[in-house]
N, CA, C and O atoms as a CHARMM CRD file, in Angstrom:
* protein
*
  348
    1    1 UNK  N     82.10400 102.19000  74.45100 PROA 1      0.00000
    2    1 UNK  CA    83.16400 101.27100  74.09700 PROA 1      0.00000
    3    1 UNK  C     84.54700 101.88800  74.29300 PROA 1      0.00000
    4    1 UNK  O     85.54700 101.35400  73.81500 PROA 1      0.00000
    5    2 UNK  N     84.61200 103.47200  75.28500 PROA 2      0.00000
    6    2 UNK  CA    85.53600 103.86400  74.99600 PROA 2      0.00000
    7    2 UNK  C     86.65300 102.94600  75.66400 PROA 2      0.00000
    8    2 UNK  O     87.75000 102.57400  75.24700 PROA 2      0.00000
    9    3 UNK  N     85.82800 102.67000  77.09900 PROA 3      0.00000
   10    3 UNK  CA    86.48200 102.03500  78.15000 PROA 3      0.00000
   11    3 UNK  C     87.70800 100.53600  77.53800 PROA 3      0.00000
   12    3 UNK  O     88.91400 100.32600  77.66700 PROA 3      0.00000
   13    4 UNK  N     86.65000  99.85700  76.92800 PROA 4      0.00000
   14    4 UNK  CA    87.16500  98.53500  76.19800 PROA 4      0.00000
   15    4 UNK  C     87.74600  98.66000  75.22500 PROA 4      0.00000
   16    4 UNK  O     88.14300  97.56900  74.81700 PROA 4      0.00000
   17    5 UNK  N     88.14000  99.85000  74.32500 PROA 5      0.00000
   18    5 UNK  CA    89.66000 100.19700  73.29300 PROA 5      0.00000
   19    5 UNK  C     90.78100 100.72000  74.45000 PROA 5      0.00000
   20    5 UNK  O     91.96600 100.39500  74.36700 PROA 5      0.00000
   21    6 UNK  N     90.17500 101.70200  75.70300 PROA 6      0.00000
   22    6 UNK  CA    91.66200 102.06800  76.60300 PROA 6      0.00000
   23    6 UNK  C     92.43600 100.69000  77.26900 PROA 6      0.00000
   24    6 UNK  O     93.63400 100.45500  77.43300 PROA 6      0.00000
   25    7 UNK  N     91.13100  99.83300  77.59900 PROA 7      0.00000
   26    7 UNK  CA    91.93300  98.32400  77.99900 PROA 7      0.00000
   27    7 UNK  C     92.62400  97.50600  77.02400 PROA 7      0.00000
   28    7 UNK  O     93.59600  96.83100  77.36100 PROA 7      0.00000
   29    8 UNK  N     92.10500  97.52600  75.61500 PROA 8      0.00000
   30    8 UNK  CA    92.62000  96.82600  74.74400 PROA 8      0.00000
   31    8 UNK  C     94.36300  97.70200  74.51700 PROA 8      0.00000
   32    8 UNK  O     95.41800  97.07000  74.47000 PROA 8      0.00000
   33    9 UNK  N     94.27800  98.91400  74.43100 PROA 9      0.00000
   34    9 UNK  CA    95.48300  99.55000  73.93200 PROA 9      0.00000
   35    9 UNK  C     96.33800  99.30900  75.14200 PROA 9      0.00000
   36    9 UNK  O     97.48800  98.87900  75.04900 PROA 9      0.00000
   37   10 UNK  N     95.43200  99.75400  76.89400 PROA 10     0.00000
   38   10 UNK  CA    96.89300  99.91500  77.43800 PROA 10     0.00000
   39   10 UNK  C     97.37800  98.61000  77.67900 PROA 10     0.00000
   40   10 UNK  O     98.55600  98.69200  78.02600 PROA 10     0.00000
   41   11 UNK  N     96.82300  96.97700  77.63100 PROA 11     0.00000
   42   11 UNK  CA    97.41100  95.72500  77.78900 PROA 11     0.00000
   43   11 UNK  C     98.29700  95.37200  76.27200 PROA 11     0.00000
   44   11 UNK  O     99.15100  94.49700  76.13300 PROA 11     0.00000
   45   12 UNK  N     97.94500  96.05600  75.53200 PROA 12     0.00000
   46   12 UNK  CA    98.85500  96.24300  74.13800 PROA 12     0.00000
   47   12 UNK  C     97.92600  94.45600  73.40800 PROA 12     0.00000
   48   12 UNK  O     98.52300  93.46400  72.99200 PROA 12     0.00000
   49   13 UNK  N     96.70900  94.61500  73.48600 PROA 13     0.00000
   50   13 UNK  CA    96.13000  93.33800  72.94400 PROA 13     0.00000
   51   13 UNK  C     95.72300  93.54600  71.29600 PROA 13     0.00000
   52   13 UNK  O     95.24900  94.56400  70.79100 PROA 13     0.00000
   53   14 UNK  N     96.04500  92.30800  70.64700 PROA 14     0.00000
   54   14 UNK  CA    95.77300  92.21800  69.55400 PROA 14     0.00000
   55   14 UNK  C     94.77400  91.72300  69.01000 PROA 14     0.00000
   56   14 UNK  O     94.65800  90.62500  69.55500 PROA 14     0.00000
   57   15 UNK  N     93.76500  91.86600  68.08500 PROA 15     0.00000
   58   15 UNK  CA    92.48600  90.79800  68.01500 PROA 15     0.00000
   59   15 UNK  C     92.70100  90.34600  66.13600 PROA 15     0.00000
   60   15 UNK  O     92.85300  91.24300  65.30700 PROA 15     0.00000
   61   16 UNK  N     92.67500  88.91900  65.75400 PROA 16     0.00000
   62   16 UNK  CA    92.55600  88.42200  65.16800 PROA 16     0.00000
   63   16 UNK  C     91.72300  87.08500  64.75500 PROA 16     0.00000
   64   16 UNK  O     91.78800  85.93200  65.18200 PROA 16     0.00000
   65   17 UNK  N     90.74400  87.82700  63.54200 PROA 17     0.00000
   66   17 UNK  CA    89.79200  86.90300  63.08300 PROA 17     0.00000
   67   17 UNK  C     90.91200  86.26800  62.14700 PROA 17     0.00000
   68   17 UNK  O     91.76100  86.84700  61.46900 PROA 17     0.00000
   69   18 UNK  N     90.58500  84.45300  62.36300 PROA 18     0.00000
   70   18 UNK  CA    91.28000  83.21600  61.63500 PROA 18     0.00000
   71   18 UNK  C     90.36100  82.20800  61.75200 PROA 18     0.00000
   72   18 UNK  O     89.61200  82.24000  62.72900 PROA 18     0.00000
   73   19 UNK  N     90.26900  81.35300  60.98500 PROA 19     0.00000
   74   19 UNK  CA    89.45000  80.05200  60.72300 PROA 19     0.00000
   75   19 UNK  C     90.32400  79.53500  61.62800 PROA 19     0.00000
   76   19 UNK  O     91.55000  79.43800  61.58300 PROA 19     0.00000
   77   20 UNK  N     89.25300  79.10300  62.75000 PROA 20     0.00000
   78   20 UNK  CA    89.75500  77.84100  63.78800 PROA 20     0.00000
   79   20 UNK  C     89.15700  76.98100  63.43300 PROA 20     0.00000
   80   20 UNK  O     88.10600  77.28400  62.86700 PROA 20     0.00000
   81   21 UNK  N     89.48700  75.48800  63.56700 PROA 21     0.00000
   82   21 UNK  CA    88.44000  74.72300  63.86100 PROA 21     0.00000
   83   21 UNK  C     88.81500  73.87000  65.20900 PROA 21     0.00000
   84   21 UNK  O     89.93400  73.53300  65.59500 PROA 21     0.00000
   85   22 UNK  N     87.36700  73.59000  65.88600 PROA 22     0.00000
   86   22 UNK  CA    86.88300  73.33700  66.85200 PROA 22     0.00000
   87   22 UNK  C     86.94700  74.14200  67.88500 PROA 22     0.00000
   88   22 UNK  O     86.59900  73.58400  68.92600 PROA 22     0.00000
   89   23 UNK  N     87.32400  75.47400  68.02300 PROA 23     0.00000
   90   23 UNK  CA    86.91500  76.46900  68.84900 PROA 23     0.00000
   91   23 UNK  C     86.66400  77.52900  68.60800 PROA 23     0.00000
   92   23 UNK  O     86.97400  77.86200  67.46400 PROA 23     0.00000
   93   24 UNK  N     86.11300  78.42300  69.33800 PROA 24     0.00000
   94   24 UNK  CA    85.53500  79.37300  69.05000 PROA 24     0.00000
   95   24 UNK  C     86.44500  80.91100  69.04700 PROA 24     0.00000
   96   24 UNK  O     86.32800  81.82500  68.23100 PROA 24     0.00000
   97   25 UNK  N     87.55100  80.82100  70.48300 PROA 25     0.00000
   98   25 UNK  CA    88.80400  81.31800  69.94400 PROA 25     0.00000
   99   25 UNK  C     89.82700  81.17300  70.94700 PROA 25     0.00000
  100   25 UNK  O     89.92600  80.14000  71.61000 PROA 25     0.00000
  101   26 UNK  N     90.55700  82.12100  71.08200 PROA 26     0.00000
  102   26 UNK  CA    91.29200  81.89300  72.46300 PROA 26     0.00000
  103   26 UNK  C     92.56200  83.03800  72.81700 PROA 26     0.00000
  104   26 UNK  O     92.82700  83.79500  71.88300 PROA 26     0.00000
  105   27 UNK  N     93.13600  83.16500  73.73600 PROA 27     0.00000
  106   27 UNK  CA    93.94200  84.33400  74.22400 PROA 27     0.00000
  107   27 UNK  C     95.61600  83.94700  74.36000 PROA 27     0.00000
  108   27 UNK  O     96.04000  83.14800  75.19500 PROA 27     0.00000
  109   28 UNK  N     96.13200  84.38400  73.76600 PROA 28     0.00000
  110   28 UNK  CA    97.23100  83.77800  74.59700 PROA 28     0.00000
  111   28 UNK  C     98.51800  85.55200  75.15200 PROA 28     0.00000
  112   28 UNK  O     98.27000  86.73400  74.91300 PROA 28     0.00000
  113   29 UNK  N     99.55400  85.05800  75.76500 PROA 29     0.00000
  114   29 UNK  CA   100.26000  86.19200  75.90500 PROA 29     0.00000
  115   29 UNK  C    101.36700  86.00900  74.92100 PROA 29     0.00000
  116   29 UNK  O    101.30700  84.94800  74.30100 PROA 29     0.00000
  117   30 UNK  N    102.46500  86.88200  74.60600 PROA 30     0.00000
  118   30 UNK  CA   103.40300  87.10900  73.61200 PROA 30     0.00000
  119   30 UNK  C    104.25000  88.09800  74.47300 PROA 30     0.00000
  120   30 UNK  O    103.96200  88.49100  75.60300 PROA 30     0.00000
  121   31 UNK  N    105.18700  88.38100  73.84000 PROA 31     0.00000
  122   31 UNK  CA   106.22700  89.04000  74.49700 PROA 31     0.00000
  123   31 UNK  C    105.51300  90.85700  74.27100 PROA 31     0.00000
  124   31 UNK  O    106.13700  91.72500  74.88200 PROA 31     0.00000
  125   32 UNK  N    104.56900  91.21100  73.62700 PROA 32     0.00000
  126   32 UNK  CA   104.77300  92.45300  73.84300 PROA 32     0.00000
  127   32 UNK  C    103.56800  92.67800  73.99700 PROA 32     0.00000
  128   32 UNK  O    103.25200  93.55400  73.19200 PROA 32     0.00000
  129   33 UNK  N    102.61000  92.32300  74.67100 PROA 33     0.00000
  130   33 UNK  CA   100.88300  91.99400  75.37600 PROA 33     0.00000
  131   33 UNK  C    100.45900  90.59300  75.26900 PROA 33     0.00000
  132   33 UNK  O    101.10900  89.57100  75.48600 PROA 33     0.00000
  133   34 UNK  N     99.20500  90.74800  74.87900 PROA 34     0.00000
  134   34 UNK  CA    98.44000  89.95400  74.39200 PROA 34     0.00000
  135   34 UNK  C     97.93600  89.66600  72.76900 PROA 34     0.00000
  136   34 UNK  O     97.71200  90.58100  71.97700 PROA 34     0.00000
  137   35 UNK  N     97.80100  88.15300  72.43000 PROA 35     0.00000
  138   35 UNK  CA    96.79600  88.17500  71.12900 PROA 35     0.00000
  139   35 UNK  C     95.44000  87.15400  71.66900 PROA 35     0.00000
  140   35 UNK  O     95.44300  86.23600  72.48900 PROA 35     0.00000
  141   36 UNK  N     94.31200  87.73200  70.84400 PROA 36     0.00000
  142   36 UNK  CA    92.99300  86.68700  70.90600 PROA 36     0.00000
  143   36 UNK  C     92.77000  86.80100  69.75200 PROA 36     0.00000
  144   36 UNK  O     92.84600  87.86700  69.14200 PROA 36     0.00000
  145   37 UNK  N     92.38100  85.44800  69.15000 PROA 37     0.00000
  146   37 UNK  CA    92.40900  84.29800  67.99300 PROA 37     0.00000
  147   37 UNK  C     90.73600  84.86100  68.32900 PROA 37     0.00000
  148   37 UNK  O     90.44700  85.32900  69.43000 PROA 37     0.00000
  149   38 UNK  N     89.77100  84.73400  67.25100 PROA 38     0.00000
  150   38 UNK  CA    88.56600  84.29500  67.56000 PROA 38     0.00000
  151   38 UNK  C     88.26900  83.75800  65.76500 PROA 38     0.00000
  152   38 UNK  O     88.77100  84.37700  64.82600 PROA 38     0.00000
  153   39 UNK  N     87.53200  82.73700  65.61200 PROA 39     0.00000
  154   39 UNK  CA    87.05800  82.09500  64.96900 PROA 39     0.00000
  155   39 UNK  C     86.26100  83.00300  63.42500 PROA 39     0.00000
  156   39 UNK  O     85.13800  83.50600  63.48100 PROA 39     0.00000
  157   40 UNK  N     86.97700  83.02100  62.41600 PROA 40     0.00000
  158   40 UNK  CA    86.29600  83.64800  61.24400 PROA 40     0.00000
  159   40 UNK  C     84.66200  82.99800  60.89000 PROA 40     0.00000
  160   40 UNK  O     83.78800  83.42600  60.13600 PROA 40     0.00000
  161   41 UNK  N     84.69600  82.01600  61.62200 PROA 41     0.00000
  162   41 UNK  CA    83.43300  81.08900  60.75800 PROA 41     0.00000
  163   41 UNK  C     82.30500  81.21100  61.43500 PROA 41     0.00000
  164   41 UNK  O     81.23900  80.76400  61.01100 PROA 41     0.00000
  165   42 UNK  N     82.47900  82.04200  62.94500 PROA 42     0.00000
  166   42 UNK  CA    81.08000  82.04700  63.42300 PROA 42     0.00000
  167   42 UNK  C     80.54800  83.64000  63.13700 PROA 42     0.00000
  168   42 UNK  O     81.15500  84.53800  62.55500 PROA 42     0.00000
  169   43 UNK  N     79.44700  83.66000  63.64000 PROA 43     0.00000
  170   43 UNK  CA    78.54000  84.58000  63.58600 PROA 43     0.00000
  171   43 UNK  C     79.01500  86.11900  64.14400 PROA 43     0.00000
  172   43 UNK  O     79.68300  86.22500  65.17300 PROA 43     0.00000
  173   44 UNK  N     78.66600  87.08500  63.48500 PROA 44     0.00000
  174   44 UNK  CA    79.51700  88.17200  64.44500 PROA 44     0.00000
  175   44 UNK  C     79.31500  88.61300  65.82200 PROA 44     0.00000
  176   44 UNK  O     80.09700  89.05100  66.66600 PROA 44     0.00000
  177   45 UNK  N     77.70400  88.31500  65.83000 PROA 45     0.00000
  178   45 UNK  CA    77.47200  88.30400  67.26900 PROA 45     0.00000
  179   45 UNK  C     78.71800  87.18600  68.22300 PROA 45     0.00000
  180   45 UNK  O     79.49400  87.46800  69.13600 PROA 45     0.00000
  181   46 UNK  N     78.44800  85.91800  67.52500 PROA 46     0.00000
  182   46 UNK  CA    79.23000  84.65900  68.04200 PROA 46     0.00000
  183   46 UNK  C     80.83900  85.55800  68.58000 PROA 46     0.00000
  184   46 UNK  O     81.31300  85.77200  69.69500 PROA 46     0.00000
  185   47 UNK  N     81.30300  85.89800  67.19700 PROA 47     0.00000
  186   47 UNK  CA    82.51800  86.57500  67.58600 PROA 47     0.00000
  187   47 UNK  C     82.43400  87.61200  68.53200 PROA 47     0.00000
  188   47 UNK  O     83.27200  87.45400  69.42000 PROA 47     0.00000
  189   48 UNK  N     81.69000  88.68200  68.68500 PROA 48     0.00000
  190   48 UNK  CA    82.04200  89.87900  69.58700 PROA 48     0.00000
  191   48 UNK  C     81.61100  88.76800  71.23000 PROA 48     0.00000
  192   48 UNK  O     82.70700  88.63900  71.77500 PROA 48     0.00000
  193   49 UNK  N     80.94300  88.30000  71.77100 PROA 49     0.00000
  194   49 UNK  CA    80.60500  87.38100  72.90500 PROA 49     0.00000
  195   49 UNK  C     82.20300  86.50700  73.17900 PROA 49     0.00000
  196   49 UNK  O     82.60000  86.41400  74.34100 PROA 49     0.00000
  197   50 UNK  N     82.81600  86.06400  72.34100 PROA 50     0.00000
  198   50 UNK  CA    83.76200  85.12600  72.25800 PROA 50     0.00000
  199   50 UNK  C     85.48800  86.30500  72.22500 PROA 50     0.00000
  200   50 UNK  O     86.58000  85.97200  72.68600 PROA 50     0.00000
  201   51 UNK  N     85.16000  87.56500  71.56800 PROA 51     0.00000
  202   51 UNK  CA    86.30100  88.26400  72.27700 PROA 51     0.00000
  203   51 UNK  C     86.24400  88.86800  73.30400 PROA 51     0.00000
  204   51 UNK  O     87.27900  89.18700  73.89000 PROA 51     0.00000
  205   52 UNK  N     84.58400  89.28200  73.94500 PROA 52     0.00000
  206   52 UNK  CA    84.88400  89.83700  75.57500 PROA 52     0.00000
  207   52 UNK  C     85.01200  88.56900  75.80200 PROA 52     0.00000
  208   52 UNK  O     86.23500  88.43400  75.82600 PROA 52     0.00000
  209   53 UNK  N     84.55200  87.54700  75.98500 PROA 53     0.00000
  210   53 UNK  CA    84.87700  86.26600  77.11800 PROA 53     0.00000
  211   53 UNK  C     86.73100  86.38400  77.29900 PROA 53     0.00000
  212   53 UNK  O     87.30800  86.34200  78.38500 PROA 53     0.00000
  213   54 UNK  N     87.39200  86.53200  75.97800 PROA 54     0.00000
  214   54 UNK  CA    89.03200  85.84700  76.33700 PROA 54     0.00000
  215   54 UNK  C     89.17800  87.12600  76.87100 PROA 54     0.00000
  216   54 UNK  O     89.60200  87.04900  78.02400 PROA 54     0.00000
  217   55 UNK  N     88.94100  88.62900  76.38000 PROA 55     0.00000
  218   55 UNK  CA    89.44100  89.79300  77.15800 PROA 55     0.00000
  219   55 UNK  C     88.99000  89.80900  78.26700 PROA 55     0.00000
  220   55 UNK  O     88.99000  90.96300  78.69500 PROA 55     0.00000
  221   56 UNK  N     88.35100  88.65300  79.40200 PROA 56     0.00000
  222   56 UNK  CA    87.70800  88.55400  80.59700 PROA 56     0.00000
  223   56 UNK  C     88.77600  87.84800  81.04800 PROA 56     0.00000
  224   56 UNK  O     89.28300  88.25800  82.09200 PROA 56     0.00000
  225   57 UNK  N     89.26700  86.85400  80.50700 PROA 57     0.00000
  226   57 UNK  CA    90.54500  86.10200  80.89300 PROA 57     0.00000
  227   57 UNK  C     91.56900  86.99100  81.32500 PROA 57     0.00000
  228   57 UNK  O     92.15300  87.10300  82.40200 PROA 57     0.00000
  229   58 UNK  N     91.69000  87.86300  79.76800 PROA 58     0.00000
  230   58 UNK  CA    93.40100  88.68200  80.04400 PROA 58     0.00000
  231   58 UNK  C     92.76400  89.59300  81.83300 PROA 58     0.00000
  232   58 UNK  O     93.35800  89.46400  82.90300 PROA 58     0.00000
  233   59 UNK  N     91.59600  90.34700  81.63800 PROA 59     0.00000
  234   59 UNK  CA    91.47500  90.88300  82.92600 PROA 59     0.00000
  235   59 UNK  C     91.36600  90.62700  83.68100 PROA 59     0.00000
  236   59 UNK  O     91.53000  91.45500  84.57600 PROA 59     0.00000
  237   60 UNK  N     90.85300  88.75900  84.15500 PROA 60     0.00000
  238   60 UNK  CA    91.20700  88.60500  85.63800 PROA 60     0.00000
  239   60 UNK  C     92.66800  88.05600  85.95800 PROA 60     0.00000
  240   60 UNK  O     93.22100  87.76700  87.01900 PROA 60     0.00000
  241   61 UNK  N     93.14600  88.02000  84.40200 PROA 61     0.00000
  242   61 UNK  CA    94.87000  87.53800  85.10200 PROA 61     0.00000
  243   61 UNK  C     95.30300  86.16800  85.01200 PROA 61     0.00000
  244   61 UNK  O     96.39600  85.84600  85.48000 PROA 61     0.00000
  245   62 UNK  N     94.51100  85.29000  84.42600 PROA 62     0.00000
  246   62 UNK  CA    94.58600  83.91300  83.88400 PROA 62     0.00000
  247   62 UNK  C     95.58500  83.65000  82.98400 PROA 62     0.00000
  248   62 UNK  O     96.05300  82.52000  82.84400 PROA 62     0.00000
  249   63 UNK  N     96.00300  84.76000  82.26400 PROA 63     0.00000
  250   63 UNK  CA    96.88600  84.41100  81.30200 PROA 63     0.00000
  251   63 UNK  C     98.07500  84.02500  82.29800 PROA 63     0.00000
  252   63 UNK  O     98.70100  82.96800  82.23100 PROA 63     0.00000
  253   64 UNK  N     98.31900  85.16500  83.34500 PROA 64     0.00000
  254   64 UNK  CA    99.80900  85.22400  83.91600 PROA 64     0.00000
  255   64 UNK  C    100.48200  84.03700  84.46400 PROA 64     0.00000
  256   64 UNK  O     99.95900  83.06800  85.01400 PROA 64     0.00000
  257   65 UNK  N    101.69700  84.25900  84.23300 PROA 65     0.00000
  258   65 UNK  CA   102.58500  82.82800  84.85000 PROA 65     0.00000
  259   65 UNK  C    101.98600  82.37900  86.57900 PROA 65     0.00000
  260   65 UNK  O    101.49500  81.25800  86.71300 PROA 65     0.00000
  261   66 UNK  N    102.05000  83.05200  87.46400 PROA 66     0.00000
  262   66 UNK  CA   101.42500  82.17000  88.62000 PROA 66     0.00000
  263   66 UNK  C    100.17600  82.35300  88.99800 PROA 66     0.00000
  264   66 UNK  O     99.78900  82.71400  90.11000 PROA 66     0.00000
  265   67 UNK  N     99.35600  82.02400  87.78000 PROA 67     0.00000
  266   67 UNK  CA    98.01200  81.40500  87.95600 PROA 67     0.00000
  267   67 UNK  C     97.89000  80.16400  87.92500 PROA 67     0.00000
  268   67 UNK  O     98.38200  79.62800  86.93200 PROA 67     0.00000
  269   68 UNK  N     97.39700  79.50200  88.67900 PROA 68     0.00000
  270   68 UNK  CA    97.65500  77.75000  89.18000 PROA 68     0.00000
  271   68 UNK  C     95.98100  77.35000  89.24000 PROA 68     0.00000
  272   68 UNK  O     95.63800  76.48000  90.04100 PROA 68     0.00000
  273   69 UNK  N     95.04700  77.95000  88.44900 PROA 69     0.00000
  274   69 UNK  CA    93.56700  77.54200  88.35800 PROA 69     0.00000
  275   69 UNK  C     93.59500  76.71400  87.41700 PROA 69     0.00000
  276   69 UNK  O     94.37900  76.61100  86.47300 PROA 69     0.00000
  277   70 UNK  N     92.32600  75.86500  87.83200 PROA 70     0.00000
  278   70 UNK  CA    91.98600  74.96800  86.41800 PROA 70     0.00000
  279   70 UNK  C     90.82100  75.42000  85.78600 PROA 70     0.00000
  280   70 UNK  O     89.87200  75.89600  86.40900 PROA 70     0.00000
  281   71 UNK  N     90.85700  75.29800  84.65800 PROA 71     0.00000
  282   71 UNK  CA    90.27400  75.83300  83.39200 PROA 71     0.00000
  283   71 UNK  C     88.49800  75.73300  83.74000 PROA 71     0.00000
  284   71 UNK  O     87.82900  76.39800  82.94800 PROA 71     0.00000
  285   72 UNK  N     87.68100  74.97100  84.84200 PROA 72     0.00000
  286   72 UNK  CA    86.70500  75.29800  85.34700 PROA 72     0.00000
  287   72 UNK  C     86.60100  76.61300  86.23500 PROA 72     0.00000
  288   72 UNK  O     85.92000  77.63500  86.32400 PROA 72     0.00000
  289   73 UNK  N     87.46400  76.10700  86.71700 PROA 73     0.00000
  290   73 UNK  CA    87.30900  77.84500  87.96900 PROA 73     0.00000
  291   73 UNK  C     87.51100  78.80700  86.92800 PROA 73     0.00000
  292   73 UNK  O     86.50000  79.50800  86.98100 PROA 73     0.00000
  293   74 UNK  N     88.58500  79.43200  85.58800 PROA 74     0.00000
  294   74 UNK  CA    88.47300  80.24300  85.21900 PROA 74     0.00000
  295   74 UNK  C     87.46500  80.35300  84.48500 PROA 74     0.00000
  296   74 UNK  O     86.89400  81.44200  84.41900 PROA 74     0.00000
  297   75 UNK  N     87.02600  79.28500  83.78400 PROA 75     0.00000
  298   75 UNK  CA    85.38700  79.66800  83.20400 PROA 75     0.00000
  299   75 UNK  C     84.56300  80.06400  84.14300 PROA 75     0.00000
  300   75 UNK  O     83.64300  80.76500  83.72200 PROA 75     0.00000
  301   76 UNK  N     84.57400  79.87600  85.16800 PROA 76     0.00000
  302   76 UNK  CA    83.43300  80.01700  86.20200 PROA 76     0.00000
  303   76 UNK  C     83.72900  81.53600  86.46500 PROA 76     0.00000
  304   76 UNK  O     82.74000  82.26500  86.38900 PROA 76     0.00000
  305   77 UNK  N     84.79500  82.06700  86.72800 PROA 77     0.00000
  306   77 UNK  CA    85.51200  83.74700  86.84700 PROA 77     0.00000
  307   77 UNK  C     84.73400  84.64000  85.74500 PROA 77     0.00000
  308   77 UNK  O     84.00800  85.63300  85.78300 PROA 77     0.00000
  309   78 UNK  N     85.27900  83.74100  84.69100 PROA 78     0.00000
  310   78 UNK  CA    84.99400  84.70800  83.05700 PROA 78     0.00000
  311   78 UNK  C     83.09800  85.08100  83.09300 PROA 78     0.00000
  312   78 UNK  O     82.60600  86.20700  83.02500 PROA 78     0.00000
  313   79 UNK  N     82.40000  83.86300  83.20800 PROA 79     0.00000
  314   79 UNK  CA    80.78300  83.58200  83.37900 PROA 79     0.00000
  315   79 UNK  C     80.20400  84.92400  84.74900 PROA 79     0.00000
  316   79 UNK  O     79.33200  85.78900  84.66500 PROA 79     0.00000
  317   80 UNK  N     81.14000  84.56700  85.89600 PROA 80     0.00000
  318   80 UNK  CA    80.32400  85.87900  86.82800 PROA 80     0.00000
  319   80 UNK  C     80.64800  87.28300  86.13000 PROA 80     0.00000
  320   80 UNK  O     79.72700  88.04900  85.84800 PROA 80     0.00000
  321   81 UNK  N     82.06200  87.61700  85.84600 PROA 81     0.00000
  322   81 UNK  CA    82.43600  88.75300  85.44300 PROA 81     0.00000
  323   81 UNK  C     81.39800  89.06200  84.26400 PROA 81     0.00000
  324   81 UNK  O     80.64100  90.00000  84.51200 PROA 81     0.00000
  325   82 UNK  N     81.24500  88.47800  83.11100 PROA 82     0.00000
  326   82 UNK  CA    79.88000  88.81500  82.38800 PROA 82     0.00000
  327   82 UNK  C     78.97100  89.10400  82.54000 PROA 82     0.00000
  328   82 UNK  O     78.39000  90.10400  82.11700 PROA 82     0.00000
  329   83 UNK  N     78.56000  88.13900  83.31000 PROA 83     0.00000
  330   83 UNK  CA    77.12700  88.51500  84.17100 PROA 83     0.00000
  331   83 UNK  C     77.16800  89.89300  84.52000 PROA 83     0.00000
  332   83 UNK  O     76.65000  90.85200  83.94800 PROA 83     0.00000
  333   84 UNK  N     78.02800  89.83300  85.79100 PROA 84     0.00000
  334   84 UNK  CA    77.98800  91.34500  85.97800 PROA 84     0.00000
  335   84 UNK  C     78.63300  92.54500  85.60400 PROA 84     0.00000
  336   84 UNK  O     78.76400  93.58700  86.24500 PROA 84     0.00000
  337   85 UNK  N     79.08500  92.18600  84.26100 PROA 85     0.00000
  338   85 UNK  CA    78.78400  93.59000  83.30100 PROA 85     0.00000
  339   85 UNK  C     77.66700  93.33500  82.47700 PROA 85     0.00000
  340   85 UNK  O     77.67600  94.04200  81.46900 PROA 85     0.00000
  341   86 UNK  N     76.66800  92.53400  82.56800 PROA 86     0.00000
  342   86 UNK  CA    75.51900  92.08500  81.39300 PROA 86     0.00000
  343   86 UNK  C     76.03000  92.20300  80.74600 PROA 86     0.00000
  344   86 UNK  O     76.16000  93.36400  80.35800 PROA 86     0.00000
  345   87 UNK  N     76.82900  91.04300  80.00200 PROA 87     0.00000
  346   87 UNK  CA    77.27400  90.94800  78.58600 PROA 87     0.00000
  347   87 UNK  C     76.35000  89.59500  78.81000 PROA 87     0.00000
  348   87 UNK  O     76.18400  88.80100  77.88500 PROA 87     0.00000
């Protein structure tokens, strides 16, 4: 896990468990990295699956201003990249 705290620190990402409701969580950018929201109410497995998925986002670059994908293609990005790290 060393790999996935050096990515979390050097994108300067924040992770916060909060009661969402109706999702599970989500990523957004801020002026000094990143934060991902993930959902207090699910399962911890639920949660650790649901913060690599958005830290799959921040790493292929979805967050950034000229990304012009729609929200299928980046699920479809986030889904191979898992795969092939077997998550």
């Amino acid at each position: 896990m060393i790999i996935l705290d050096d990515f979390i620190c050097s994108r300067n990402i924040t992770i916060r468990r909060i009661r969402l409701l109706g999702c599970k969580g989500f990523a957004t950018k801020n002026s000094n990295g990143y934060v991902v929201m993930v959902n207090s109410q699910i399962s911890d497995e639920e949660q650790r699956r649901t913060i690599i998925h958005e830290l799959c986002h921040i790493k292929l670059g979805h967050l950034d201003e000229h990304v012009d994908l729609s929200e299928d293609v980046k699920e479809c990005e986030v889904r191979e990249l898992m795969e092939h790290l077997n998550l």
